[in-house]
C-alpha positions in Angstrom: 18.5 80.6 115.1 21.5 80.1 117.6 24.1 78.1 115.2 25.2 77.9 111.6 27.0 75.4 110.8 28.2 75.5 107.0 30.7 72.9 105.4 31.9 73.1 101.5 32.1 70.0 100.3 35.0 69.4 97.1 35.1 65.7 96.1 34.8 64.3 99.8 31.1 62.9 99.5 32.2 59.6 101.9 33.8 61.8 104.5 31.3 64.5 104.3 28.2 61.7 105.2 30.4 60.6 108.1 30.8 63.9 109.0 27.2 65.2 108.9 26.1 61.9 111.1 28.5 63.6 114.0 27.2 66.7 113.8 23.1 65.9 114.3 25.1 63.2 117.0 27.0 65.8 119.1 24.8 68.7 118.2 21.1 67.8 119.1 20.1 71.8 119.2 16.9 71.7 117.5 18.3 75.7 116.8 20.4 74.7 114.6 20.8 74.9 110.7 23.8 73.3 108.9 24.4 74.2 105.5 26.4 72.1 102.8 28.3 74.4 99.7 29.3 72.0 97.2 32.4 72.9 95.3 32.3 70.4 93.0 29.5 68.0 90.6 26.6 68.2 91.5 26.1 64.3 90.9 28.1 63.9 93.8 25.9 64.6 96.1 22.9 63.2 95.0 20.9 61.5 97.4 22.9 63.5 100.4 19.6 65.1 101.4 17.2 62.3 101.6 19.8 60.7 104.0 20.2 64.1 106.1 16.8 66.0 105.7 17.5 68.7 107.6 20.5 70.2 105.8 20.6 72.8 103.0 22.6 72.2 100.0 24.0 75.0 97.6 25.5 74.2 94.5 27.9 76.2 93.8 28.2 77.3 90.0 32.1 77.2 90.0 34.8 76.0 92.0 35.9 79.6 94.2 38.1 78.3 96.8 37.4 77.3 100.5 36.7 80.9 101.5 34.4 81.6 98.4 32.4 78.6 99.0 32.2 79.3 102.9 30.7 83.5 102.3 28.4 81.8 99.6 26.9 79.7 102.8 27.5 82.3 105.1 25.2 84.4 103.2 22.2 82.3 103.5 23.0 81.3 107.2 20.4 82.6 110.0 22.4 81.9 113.2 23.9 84.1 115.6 26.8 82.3 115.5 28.6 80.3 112.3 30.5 77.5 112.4 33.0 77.0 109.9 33.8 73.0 109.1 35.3 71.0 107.2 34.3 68.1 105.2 36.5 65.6 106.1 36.1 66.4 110.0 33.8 64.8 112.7 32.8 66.1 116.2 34.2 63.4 119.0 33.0 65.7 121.9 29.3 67.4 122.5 31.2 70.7 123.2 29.7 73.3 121.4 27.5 74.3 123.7 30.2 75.2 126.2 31.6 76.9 123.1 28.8 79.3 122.1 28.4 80.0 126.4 32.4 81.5 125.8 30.9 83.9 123.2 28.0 84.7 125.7 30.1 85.5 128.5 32.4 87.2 126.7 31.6 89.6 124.1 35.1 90.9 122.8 35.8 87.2 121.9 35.2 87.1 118.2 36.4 83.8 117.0 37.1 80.7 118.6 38.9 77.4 116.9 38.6 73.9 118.0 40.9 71.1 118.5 41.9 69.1 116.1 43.5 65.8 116.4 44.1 62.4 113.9 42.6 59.1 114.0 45.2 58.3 116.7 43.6 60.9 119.0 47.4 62.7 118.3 46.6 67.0 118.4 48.0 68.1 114.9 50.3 70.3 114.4 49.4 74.2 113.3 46.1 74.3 114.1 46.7 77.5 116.0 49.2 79.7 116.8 51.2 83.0 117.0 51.3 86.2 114.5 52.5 85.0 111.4 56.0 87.0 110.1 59.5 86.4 108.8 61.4 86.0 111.8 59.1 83.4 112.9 59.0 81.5 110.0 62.8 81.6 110.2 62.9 80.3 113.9 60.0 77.4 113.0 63.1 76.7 109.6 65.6 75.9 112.7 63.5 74.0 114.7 62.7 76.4 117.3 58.8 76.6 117.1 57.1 78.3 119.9 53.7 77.7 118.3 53.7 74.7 119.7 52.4 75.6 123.2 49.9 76.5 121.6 48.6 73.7 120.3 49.8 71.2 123.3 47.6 73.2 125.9 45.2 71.7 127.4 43.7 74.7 128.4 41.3 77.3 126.5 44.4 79.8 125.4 44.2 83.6 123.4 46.2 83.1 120.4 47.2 85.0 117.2 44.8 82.5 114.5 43.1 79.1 115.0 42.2 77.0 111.4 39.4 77.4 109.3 38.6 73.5 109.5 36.6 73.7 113.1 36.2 77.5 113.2 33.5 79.5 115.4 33.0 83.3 115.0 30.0 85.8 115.7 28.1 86.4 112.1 27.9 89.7 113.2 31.7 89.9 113.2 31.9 88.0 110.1 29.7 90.4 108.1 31.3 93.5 109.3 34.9 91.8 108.2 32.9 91.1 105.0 34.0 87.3 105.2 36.9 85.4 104.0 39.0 87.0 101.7 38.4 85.4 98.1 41.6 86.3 96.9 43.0 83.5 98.9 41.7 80.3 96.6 43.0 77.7 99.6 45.3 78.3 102.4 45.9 81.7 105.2 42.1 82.8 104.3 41.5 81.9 108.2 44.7 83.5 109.6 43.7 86.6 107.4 40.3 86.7 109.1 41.5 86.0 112.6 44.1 89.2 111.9 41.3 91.2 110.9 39.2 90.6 113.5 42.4 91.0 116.3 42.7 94.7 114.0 39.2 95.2 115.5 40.5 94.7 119.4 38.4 91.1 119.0 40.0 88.4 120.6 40.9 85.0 119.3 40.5 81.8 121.1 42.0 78.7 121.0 39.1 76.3 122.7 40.3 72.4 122.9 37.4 71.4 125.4 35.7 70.9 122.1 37.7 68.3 119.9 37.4 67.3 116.4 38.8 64.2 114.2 40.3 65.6 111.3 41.5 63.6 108.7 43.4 66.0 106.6 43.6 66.9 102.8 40.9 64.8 101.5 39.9 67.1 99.0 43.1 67.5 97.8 45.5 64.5 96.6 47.8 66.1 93.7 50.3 67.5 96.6 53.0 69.3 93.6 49.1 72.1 93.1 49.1 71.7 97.3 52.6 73.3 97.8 51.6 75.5 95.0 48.6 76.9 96.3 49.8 77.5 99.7 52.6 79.5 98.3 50.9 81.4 96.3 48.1 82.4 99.5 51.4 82.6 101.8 52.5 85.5 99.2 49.4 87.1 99.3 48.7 87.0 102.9 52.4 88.8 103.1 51.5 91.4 101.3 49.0 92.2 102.6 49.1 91.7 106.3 53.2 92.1 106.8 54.1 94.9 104.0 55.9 94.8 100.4 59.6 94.8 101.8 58.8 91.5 104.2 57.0 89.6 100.9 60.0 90.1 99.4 62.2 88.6 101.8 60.1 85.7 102.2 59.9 84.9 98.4 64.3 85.4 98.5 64.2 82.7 101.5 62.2 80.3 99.5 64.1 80.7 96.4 67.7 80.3 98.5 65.8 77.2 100.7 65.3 74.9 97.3 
């Protein structure tokens, strides 16, 4: 088995079917598994695999976060390579071939992230970038965001993290970093992994010859538990990754920002 490709699915049944139609269109590998998690009712999804018979379901028996359901599907994935995506995303380019040959010709590249642009064909913001810290959180406050020649190249790019919504990395990489972190319920489980795996000399790549419509957040409408959760995984992710006396800092910025 070449490629895994395993989506969790949270209350996005109508974006998920659109989803899975551009995979088996843009993917037509006949080594290839893809494997749905569902995070939420398993009502929703009846019917899903008499429309798609070659996917896997897994009914998840609670609701454990995007990097939870994502090691649950991990686990039963066979490929040599997984492929991390979201629901509410669709593959506009037959790219991941040329993706999997940059993990064959290169094997200290351990993840690789796609690119991911709106219904407008507009690159979104944050969908890569530099080592997340203090200072630079402070300079993106003031406007003065170098991340974003990250995501404006045009050209394959080595970069600090790329997003968990299109996200390519080795499964035998994955298992040795024992997965996403599932102390992170939503939010930074991707840049945690991406550090991790830059810990281990692997390198991180930024790929947009492969480019993905994303239509953001459909899985998640109350935005006041949005901003919560991503708080809470930003203050976890700190320290951890950046030390108890940065943390700190951050949480006194956000207190003095409000």
């Amino acid at each position: 088995m070449k490629l895994s490709i395993i989506i969790v699915n949270y209350k996005s049944r109508a974006y998920l079917e659109k989803c899975l139609r551009s995979v088996f269109a843009k993917i037509t590998d006949s080594a290839l598994e893809v494997i749905v998690v569902n995070n939420g009712a398993a009502s929703e999804l009846v019917g899903l695999g008499e429309l798609f018979t070659r996917i896997k379901i897994i009914q998840n028996t609670k609701n454990n976060g995007f990097g939870g359901a994502n090691n649950l599907g991990a686990k039963e994935a066979q490929g040599e390579f997984l492929f991390f995506l979201n629901p509410d995303a669709e593959i506009l380019s037959g790219e991941a071939s040329s993706a999997i040959a940059e993990f064959e010709s290169d094997t200290e590249l351990g993840i690789l992230g796609a690119k991911l642009v709106d219904a407008n064909g507009v690159v979104q913001d944050w969908i890569v970038g530099g080592e997340i810290s203090l200072g630079n959180i402070l300079k993106n406050n003031f406007g003065r965001i170098a991340d974003k020649k990250y995501w404006q190249s045009s050209q394959k790019t080595a970069v600090f993290w790329v997003a968990g919504t299109a996200l390519f990395v080795r499964r035998t990489l994955f298992l040795q970093l024992e997965g996403f972190d599932e102390q992170f319920f939503l939010y930074f489980e991707d840049v945690d992994l991406c550090k991790r795996a830059g810990d281990l000399g692997k390198k991180v790549l930024y790929f947009p010859a492969l480019s993905i419509l994303h239509h953001g957040g459909r899985s998640f409408f109350e935005k006041s538990k949005q901003k919560k959760e991503y708080y809470s995984s930003q203050d976890y992710y700190f320290r951890k990754q950046r030390g108890f006396f940065e943390f700190l800092l951050l949480k006194l910025l956000r207190f003095f920002s409000f």
